[in-house]
N, C-alpha and C positions, 0 to 999 in steps of 0.2 A: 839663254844661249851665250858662252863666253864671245867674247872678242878676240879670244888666241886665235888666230888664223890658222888651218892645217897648211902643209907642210905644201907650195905652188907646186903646179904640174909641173913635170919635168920630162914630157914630151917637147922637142927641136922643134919648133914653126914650122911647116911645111913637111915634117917629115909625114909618111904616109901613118894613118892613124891605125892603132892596133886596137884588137877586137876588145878588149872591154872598154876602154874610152867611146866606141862606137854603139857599147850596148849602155852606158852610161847616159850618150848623149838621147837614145832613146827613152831610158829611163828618167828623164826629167821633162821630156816633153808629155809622155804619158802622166806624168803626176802633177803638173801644169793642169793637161786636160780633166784629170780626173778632179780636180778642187772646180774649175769653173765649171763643171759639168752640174756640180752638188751644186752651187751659190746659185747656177739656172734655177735649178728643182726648187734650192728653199726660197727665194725672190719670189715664184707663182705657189708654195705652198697655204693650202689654206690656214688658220691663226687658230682656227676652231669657234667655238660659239660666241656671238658677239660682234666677230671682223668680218668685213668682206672678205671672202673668196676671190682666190688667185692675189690678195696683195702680196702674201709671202711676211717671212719674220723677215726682211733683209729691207731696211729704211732707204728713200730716195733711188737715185737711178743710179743702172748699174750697166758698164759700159766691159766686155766681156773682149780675151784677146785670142779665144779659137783659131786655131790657123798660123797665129802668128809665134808659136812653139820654137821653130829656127831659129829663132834669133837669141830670143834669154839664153837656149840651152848651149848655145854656138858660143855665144858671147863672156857669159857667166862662166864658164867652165875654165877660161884661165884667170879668173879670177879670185879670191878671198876675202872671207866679211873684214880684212881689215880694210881693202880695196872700196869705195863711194862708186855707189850708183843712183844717179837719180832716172827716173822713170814719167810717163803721160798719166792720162786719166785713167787707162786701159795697161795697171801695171802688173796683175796677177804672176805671169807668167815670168817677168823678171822676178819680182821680188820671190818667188817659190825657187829659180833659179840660181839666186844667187845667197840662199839658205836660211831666209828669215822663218821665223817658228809659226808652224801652221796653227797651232793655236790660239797663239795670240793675234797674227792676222784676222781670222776667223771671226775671233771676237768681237776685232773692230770692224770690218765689215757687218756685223749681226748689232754694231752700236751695243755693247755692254760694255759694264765695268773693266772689265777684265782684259781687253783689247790697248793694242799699242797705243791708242793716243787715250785709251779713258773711253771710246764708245763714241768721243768726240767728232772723230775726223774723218769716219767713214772710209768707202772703199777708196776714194779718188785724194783718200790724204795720210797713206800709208808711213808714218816715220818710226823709222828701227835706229834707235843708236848701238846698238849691239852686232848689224849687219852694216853700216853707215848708209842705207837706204832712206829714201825717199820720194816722195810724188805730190804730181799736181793739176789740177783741172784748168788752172790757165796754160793756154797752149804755150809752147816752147819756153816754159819757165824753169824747168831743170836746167838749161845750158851753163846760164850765169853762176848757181850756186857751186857746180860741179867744178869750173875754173877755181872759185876758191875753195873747193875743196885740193884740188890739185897743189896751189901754190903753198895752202900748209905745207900739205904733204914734203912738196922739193924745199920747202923753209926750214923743215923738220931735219932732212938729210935722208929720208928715207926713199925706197922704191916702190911704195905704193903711188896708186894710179887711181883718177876718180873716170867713170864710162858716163855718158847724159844721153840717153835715148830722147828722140821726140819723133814722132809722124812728119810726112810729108806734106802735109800741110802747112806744118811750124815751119818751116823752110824757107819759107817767106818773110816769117815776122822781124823785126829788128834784134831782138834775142838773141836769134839763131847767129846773124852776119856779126855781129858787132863780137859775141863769142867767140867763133870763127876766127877772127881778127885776130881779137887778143890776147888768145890761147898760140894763135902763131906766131907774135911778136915777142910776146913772152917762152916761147917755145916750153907751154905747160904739158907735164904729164896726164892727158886728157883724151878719151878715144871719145869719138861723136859717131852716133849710130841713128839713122833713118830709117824707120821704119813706114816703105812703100807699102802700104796695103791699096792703092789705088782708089780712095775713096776719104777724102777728108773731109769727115761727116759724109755729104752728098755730091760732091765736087770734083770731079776727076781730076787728077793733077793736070791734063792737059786743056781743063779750061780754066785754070789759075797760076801755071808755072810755064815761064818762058823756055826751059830747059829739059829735055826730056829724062836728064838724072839730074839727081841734086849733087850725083860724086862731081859732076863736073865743076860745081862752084867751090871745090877745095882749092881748085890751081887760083882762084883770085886773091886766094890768101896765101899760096905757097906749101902749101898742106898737103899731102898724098892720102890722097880717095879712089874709093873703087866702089862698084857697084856687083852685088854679090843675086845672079838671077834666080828662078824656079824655087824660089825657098827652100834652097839648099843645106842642109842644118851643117852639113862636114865643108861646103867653100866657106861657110859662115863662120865653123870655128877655126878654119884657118887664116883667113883676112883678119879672125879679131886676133888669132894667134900673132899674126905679123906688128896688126899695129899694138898691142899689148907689150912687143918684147920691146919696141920702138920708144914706149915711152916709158915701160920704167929705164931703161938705158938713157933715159936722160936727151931722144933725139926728138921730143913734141910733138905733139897732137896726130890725128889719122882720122880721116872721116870715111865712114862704111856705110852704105845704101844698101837695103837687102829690099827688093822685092819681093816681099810676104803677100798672106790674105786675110783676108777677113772674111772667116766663113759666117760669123753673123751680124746683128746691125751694129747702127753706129754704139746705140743704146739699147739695151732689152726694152722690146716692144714696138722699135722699127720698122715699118710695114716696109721699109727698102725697094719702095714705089722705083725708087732711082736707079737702079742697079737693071743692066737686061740681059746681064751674062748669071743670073741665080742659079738656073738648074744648072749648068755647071758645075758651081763651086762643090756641093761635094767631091766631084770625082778629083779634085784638087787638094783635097784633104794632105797635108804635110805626113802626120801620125802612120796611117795605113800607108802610102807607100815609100817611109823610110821602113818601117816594119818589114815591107815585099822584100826590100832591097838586102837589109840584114839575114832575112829569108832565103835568098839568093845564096849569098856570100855562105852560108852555114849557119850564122852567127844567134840563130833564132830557131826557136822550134816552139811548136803547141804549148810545151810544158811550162819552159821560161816565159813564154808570153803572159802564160793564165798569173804565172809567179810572180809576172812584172806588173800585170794590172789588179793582181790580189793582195799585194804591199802598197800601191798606192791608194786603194779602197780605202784599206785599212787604216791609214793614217788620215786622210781628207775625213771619214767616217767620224773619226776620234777627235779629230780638229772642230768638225760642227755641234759634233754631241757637247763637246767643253763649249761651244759658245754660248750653245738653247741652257747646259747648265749656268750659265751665269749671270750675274744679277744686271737688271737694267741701271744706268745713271740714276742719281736721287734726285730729280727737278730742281730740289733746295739747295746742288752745288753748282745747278748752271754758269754760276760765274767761275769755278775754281781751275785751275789750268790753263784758265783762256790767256793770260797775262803773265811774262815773265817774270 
């Protein structure tokens, strides 16, 4: 994938969203859905003769972000791969979002050759320099690299912008504040996005956070936050529209809270003992009732549904089949790539 950036939206922040950007932002959250939907399947697929049953071809745990669809597709959408985004353990739906190649994902998640890092870095260590993406399984560790991604950027002279997602649990850690900070002292090109799924790990935010949003600890730093509710995919691409135009204009940083879900565990295999609102959570599905809504409005029928989730088959399909086709690591370079 080049790193020529296409050509930024040129939709007004706030202005009311017209109908293909609305069938667009559906469009990515269904092909979001449809890639973790297969990584389920192949994770318990069986190996064939030989392996245990249900390990799946897909190595180590794998930490899935169903539900939380609004946000990439909100977020990523005014953005461009020349734009840095770093992302959590649980980054599928950004990185697919903001147009890294499902193939080579794919790959590395399946640990083959052929995969972004080598087959090295698995799903929780996704790095694209061609998207300027990134991720990582210690909590809130995107924040910091993102600020210096940002200060290239305004060193450079230009108007790209780096985004650093992390959960609401990172909210807490020293990462997140000290970032926070210094991203507003330095008034960096930098948007900070929390992802509320009310569940970190096992923990509800309210028996680990003094605050009942995290927007509110913007104002400690001077920073304009907001809290975006109902995993609204259109308030969501507008708040990130707002803080987006804010900072390539050169006025710093913008913290977003969205109150997402998490329709499954922390990790596939979760018995999610913790959780007493489950049966629930389907009917809270994001997918199906922005589909109603589009439904509603005109903006959707049978036809283009089937069309919309028969393109993103299609490609998730083609992305696994290039991973199973590719070669495992050779044991005998374990050392090679580990070391700059």
């Amino acid at each position: 994938m080049s790193t020529t950036a296409p050509d930024r939206p040129q939709q007004t922040p706030g202005a009311a969203l017209d109908a293909e950007t609305r069938r667009d932002l559906y469009r990515t959250m269904v092909l979001a859905r449809t890639f973790e939907e297969a990584m389920l399947r192949e994770y318990h697929a069986d190996k064939g003769p030989g392996f245990d049953i249900g390990k799946g071809l897909v190595p180590g745990e794998m930490h899935l972000a169903a539900g939380q669809e609004p946000v990439a597709a909100g977020v990523c959408a005014h953005l461009t791969t020349d734009d840095a985004v770093t992302a959590t353990h649980r980054p599928h739906h950004l990185a697919i979002a903001h147009g890294m190649d499902l193939r080579k994902m794919a790959a590395e998640i399946f640990g083959r050759e052929t995969g972004l890092g080598r087959g090295r870095g698995g799903h929780m260590h996704l790095f694209d320099p061609d998207t300027h993406f990134s991720c990582s399984g210690i909590i809130a560790e995107g924040y910091p690299p993102a600020l210096g991604q940002a200060f290239a950027f305004r060193r450079k002279g230009t108007d790209r912008i780096a985004v650093a997602v992390t959960g609401e649990g990172a909210a807490n850690q020293g990462g997140f504040h000290e970032s926070l900070n210094l991203a507003a002292l330095w008034q960096l090109p930098v948007v900070f996005v929390v992802e509320d799924n009310d569940w970190g790990i096992s923990v509800p935010r309210s028996a680990s956070t003094a605050v009942p949003s995290n927007a509110l600890r913007g104002a400690a730093y001077g920073i304009p936050a907001e809290r975006i509710e109902d995993n609204d995919v259109e308030a969501v691409y507008a708040a990130a529209g707002r803080a987006v135009a804010r900072a390539r204009a050169g006025e710093g940083p913008t913290l977003i809270e969205v109150h997402t879900l998490r329709l499954w565990g922390h990790f596939e295999g979760d018995a999610q003992g913790y959780r007493p609102e489950l049966e629930d959570v389907p009917s809270r599905d994001p997918i199906p009732a922005y589909e109603t809504r589009l439904r509603v409005d005109g903006l959707l029928d049978d036809r283009l549904c089937a069309q919309i989730r028969a393109q993103a088959s299609e490609r998730v399909e083609d992305a696994v089949a290039y991973a199973k086709a590719s070669p495992m690591p050779d044991p005998s370079d374990a050392g090679a790539h580990v070391f700059a």
